[in-house]
N, CA, C and O of each residue as an XYZ file, in Angstrom:
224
protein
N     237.420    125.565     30.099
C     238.432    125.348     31.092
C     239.552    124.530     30.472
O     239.295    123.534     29.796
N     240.937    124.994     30.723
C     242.224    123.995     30.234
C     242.213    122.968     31.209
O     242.204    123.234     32.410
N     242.214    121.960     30.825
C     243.001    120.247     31.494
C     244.240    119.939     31.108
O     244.462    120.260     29.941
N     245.267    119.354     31.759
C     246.209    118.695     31.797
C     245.827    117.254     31.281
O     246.645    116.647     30.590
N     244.771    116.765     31.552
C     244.077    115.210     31.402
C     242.931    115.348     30.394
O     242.324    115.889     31.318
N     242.312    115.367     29.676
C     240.983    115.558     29.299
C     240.407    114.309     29.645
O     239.177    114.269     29.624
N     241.078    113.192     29.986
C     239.918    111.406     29.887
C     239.838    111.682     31.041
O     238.870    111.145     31.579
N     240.623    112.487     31.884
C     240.355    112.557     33.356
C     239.131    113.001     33.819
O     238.322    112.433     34.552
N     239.077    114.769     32.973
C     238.267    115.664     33.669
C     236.682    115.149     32.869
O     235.575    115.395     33.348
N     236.961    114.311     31.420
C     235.706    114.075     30.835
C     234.997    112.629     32.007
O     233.797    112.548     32.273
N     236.000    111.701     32.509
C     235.636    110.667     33.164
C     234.901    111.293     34.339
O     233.679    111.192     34.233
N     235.336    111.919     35.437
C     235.526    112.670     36.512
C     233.673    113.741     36.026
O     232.884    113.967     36.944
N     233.374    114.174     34.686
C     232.025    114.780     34.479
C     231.102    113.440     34.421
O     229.956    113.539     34.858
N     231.463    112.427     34.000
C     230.836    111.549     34.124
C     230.369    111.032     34.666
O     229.274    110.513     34.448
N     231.301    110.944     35.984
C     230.745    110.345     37.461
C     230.195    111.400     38.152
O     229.673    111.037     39.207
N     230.127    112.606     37.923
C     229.126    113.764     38.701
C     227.982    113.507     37.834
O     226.984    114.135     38.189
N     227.865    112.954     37.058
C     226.328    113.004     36.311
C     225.887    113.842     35.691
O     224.719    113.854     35.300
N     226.872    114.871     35.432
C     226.946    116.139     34.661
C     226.345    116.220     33.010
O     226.635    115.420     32.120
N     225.703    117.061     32.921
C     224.483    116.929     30.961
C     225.653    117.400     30.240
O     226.134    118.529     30.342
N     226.151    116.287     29.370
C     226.841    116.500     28.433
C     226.255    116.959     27.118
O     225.299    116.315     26.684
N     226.712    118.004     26.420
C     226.931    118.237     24.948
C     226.913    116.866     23.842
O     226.213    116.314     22.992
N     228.061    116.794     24.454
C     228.974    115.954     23.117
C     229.125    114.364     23.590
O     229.903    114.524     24.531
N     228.891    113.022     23.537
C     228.950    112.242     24.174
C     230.592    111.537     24.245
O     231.201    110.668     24.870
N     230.777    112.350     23.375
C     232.355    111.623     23.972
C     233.300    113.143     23.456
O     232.756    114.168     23.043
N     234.789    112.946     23.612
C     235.650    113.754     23.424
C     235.751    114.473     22.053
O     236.745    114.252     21.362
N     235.250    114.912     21.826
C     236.241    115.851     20.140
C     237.361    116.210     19.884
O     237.733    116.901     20.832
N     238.365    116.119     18.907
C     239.474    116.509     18.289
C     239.014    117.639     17.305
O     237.998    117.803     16.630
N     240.361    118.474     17.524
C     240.595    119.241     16.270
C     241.999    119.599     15.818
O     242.570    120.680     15.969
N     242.526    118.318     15.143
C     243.921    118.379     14.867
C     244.736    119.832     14.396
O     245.829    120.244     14.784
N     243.764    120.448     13.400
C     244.313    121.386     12.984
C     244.600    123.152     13.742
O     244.952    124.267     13.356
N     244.191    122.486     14.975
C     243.766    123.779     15.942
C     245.014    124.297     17.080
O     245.456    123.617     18.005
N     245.276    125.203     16.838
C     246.574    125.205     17.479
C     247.693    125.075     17.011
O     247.682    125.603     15.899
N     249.144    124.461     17.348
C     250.292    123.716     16.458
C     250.135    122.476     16.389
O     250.302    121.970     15.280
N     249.790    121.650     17.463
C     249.524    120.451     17.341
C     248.259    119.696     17.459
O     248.225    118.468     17.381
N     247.183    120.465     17.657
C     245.365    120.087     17.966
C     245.097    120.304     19.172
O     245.942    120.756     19.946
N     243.559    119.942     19.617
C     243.021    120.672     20.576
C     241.885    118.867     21.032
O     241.484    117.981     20.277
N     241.795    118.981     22.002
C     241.100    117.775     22.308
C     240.084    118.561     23.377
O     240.526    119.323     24.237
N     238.393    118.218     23.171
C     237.338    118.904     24.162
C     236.361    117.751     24.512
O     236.440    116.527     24.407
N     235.398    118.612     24.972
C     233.915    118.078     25.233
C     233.414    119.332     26.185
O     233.993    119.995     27.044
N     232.100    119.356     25.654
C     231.180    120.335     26.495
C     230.374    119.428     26.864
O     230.139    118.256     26.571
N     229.619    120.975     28.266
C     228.685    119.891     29.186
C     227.578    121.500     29.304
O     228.019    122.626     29.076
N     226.311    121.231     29.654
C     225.379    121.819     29.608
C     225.728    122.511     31.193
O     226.057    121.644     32.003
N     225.709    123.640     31.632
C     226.146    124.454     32.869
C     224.561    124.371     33.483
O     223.872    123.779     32.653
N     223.944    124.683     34.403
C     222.963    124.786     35.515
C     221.918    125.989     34.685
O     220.727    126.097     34.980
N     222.527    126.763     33.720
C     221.725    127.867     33.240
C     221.150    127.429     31.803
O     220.221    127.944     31.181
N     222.009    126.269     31.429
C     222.045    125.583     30.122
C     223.174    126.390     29.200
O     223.237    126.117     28.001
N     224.010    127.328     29.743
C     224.944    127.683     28.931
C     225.735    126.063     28.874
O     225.562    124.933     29.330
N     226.711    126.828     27.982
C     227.975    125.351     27.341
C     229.027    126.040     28.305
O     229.133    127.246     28.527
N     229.867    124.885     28.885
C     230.879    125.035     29.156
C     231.867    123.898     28.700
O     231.512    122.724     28.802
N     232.909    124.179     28.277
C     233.607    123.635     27.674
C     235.204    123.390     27.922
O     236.020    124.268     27.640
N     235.703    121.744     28.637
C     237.130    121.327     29.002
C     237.658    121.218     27.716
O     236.936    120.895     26.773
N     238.957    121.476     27.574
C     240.267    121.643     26.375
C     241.509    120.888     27.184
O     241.590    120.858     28.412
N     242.427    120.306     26.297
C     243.511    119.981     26.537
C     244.072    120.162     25.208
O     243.649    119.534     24.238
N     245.121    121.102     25.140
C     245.748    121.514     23.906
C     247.285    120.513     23.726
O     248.221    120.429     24.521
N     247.141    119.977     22.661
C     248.422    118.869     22.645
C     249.114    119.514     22.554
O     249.028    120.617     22.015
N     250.566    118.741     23.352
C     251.863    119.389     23.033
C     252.881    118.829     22.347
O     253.913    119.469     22.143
């Protein structure tokens, strides 16, 4: 899913109590033109789902 916020939507999984992946945010500067900022969270089936905020 794209975010406008990622500390938002990662804070906001936090307080639902939601099974995270990754315990905090990931970068990938080189991703995109200017980088890509994530975190996944384990979905109800145990698939990954995964918030993005692509820098601008």
């Amino acid at each position: 899913f794209d975010t406008p916020d990622i500390e938002a939507a990662f804070k906001n999984a936090q307080e639902l109590g939601l099974n995270f992946k990754d315990t905090e945010i990931q970068s990938i500067p080189t991703f995109w033109e200017k980088g890509i900022r994530y975190f996944n969270i384990y979905g109800p089936n145990g698939e990954t789902i995964e918030f993005c905020q692509i820098a601008k």
